[in-house]
C-alpha positions as CSV (number, residue, x, y, z in Angstrom):
1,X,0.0,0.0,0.0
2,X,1.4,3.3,-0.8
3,X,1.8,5.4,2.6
4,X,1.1,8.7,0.4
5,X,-2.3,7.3,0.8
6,X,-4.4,6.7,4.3
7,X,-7.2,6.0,5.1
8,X,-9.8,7.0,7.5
9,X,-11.5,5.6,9.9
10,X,-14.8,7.1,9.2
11,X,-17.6,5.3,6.6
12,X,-21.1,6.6,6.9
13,X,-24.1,5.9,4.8
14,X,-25.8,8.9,3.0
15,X,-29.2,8.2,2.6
16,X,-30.8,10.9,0.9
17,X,-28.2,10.1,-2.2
18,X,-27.6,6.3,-1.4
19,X,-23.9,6.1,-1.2
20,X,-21.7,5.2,1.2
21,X,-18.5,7.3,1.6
22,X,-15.7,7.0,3.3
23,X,-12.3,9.6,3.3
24,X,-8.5,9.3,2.1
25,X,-5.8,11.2,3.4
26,X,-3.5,11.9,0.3
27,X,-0.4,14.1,0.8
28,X,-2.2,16.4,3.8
29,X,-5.1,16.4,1.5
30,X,-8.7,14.6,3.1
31,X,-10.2,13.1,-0.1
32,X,-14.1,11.8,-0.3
33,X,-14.1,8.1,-1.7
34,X,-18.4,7.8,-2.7
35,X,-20.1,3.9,-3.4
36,X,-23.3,4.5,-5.1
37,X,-25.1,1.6,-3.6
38,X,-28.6,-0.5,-5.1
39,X,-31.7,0.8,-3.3
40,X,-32.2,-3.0,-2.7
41,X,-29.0,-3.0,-0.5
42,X,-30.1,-3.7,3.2
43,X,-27.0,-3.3,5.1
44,X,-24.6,-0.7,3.6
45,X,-22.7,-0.5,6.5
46,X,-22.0,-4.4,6.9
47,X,-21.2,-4.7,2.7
48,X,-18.9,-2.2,3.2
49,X,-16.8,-3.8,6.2
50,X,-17.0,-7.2,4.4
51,X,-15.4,-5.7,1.2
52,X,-13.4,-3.0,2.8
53,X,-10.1,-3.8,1.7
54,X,-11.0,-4.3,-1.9
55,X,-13.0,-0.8,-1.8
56,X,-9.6,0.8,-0.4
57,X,-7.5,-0.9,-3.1
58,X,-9.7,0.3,-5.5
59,X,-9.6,3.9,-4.6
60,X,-6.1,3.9,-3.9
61,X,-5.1,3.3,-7.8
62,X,-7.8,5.7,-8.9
63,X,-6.3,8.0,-6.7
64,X,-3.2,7.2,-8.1
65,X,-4.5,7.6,-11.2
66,X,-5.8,11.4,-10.4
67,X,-9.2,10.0,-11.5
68,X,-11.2,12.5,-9.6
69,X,-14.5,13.9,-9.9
70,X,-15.4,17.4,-10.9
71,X,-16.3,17.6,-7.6
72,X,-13.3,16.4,-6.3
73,X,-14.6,13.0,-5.0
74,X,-13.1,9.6,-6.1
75,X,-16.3,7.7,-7.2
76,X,-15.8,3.9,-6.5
77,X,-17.7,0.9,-8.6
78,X,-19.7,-1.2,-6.3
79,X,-18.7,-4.5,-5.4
């Protein structure tokens, strides 16, 4: 894992725009990773924590990749 790269311990679930989102420190910088997650998901929360480490690695190389947003978010595909 690159150690330019941390990340938070802080997930939440947004429910008025059903995503989860979750935050990267990147050189000093905090970064908002997003999940847009099905409608038909029951437990965000849990799906996240079970998949957690693939969601990081994900976001890490888009990261790395400078793959962000307009808004400045890195929008992950869900798992």
């Amino acid at each position: 894992m690159n150690q330019a790269v941390l990340f938070n311990d802080d997930i939440h679930y947004d429910v008025a725009l059903s995503r989860l989102v979750f935050t990267a420190m990147v050189s000093g910088m905090i970064v908002p990773c997003v999940i847009a997650v099905p409608a038909t998901l029951e437990e965000p929360l849990v799906h996240f924590r079970n998949h957690q480490f693939d969601y990081e690695m994900q976001a890490e190389e888009l990261i790395e990749d400078e793959s962000y947003s307009a808004s400045g978010e890195i929008e992950l595909t869900f798992l």
